[in-house]
N, C-alpha and C positions, 0 to 999 in steps of 0.2 A: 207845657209847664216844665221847668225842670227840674232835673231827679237827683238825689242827692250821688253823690261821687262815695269811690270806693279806692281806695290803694292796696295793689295785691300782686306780690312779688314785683314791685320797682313800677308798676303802672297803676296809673290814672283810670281808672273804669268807673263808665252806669254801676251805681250800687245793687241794679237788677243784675251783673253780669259777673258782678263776687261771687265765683265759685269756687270749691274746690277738690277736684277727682276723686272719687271713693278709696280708691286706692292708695289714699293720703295715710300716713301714721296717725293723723289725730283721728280719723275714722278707726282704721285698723286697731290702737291698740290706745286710744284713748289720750296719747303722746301730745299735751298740749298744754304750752307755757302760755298765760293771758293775765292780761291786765283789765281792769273795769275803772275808767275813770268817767266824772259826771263835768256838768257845765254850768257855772252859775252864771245867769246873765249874759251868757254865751264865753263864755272866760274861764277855760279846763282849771281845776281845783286840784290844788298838790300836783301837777303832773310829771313834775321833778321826781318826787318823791314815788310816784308810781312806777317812771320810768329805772327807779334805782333798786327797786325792788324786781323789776321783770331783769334788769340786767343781772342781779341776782340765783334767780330762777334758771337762766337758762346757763349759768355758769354750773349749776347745781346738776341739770341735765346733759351738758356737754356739749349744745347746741352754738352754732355760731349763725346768728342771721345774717350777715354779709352788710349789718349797718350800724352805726354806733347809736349809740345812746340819744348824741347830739340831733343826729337825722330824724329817728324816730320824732322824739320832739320837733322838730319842724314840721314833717310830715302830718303830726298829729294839730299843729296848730292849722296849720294850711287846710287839711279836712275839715277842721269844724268852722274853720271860715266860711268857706265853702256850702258847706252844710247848716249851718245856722240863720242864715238868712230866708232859708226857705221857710222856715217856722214864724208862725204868729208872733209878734210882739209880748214881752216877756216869756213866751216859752223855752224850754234849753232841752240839749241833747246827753244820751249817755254815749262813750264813747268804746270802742272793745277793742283790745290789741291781743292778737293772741300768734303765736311764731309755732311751727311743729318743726320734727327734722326731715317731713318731705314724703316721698314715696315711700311707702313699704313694698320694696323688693320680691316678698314673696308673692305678691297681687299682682303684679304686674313687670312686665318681661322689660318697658320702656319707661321711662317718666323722668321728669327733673332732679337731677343728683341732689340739688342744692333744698333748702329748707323752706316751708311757706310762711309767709312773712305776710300777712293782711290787717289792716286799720279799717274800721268802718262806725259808724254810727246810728243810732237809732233816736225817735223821740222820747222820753224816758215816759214810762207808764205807769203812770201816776193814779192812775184807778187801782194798780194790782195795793196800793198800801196807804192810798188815803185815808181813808175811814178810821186807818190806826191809831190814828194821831191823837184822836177822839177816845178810842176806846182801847187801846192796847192790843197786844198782840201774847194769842193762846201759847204756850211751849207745854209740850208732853216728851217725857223721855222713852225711847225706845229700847228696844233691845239690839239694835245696828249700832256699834262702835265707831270710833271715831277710827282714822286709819291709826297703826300704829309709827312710831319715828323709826323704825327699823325697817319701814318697808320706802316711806320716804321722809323728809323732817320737815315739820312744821311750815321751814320759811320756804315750802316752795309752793308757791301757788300755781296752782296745773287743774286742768279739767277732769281730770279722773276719778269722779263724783258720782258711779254709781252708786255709793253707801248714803248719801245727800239724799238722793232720788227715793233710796227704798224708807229711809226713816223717815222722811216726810209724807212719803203712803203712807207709810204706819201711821205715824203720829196722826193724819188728817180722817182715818179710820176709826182711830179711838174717842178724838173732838174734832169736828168737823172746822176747818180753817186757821187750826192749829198749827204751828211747827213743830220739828225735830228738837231738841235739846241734845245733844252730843255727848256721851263721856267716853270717856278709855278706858283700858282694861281695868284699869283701879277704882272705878268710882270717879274718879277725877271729872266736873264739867268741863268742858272743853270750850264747843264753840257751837252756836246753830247752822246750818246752810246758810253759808255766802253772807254769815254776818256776826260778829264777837260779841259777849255778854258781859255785861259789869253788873253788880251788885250794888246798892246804895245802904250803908248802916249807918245810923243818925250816930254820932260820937265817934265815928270811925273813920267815913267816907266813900269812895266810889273803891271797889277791890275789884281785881282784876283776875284771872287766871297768870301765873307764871308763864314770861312769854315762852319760855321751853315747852311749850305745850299747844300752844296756838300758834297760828296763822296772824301776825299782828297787822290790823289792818289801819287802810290812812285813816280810815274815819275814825279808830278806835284811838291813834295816835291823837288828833285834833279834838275829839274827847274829854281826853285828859289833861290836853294843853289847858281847853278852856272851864275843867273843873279847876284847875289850881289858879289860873286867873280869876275867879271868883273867893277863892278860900278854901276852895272843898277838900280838904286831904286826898290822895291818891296812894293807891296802896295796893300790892300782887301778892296773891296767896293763894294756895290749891282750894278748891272747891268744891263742896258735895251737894250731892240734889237737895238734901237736907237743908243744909246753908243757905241757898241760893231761896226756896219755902221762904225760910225764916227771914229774910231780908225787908227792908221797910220797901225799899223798891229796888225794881230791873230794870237794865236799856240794853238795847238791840243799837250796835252802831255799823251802816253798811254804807257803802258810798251813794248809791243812788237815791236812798232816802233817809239819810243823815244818822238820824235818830228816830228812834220808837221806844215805845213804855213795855215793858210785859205786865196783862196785868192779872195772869194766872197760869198755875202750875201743875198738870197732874189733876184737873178740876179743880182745884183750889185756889183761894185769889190769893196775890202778892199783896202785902198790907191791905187795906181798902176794897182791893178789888178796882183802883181807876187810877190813872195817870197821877203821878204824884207832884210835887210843887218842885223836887230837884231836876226831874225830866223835863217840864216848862221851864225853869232858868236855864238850863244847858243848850234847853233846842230856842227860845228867844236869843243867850248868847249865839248860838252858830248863825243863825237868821243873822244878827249883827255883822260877825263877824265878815258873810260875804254879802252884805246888802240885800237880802230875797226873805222874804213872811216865808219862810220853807213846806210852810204846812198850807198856808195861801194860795200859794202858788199851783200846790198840788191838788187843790181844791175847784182853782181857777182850771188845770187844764188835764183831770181827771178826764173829761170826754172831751174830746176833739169831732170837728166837725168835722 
């Protein structure tokens, strides 16, 4: 049978044989620029636009991966070529790009001067957030902050996600399958783990956190293309846990699984308490947009054989 492929540092490898040394900085010190792009249809979504963002990133970091922009994308489309065929008939892939600067020095006396540089993909798992789509998704706030912009800013997306890790303990402690809710020093919402939050208020429309404060992601971008292609007003403005309660409905926008509804806060429900009717126009719009029932799909291949 064959095995899907891996690119890592300028090679072609078994994705069994993507490794990389302990002694790496993304181990050591958690030093890790990455992108999460998905596949609809076997067809990467935004990859432009992911790829401008990690060029971004690692500008931020000071890292030079030794390939352009251009490459990556090739590289990235060639892999999921690659990689996609081996999957059932309408299934797709997510994809993971992540660059560090390499060896940490102090672990080790030898190793590669240059930076690690690996692509690889996985089939997305669609069991961990099917069910959501049906019934929404818990958010409880914790007492773990959001990182501050003085330690790094918003637009860098990096792996250094212990605070993700311990709010979502928490949170999952206090209701069981819950998320994080994020804020900063101020009360400010911020964002959840590895996924941005909008607001829905009837008369008003889809409100956003200030992107000075978030992580703006592709999906929250496509978003809000396709709430103003319906009508919807679009609108940024800082955010309190309070606010956010009081909202007629939430969405949850992350790339590998588009959109999700919240449909409680703190044990309390968001309007209703269930998926609201702006949540089904936006996620049937996205469904349009790339040809795929988004929630179908994910229903169709929640369990793989």
């Amino acid at each position: 049978m064959d095995e899907p492929q891996a690119f890592l540092n300028g090679r072609w490898i078994p994705a069994s044989a993507a490794v990389v040394p302990v002694a790496d900085t993304g181990f050591t010190l958690g030093a890790t620029v990455a992108e999460q792009v998905r596949t609809f249809a076997g067809r990467l979504f935004r990859l432009d636009d992911h790829l401008a963002r990690l060029q971004r990133s690692l500008q931020i970091v000071g890292v030079d991966p030794g390939m352009t922009i251009g490459q990556f994308a090739d590289v990235a489309r060639d892999l999921v070529a690659r990689n996609h065929r081996l999957l059932a008939a309408g299934d797709d892939l997510g994809l993971s790009v992540f660059v560090t600067p390499g060896t940490y020095r102090a672990y080790a006396e030898h190793g590669s001067a240059g930076p690690t540089v690996c692509l690889h993909t996985y089939p997305l798992p669609f069991h961990l957030w099917v069910e959501k789509y049906g019934s929404g998704q818990s958010l409880v706030t914790t007492d773990v902050e959001q990182v501050p912009s003085r330690c790094w800013p918003p637009a860098l997306k990096c792996r250094s996600r212990m605070h993700y890790y311990l709010a979502d303990r928490q949170a999952a402690v206090i209701e069981a399958g819950s998320r994080a809710l994020l804020l900063d020093a101020e009360g400010h919402v911020t964002e959840t783990s590895t996924a941005n939050v909008v607001t829905y208020v009837s008369g008003e429309g889809l409100i956003s956190p200030p992107e000075s404060r978030i992580l703006r992601g592709i999906s929250l971008a496509t978003l809000l293309d396709l709430a103003q292609e319906l009508g919807i007003p679009v609108l940024q403005r800082d955010l309190k846990c309070e606010t956010v309660a009081a909202a007629d409905e939430v969405l949850l926008g992350s790339t590998p699984l588009c959109l999700l509804p919240v449909t409680r806060l703190n044990g309390r429900p968001i309007g209703d308490g269930k998926p609201g009717a702006v949540f089904r126009r936006l996620l049937t719009a996205w469904g349009e947009l790339v040809g795929i029932d988004i929630a179908g799909q994910a229903e169709r291949f929640a369990r793989r054989e």
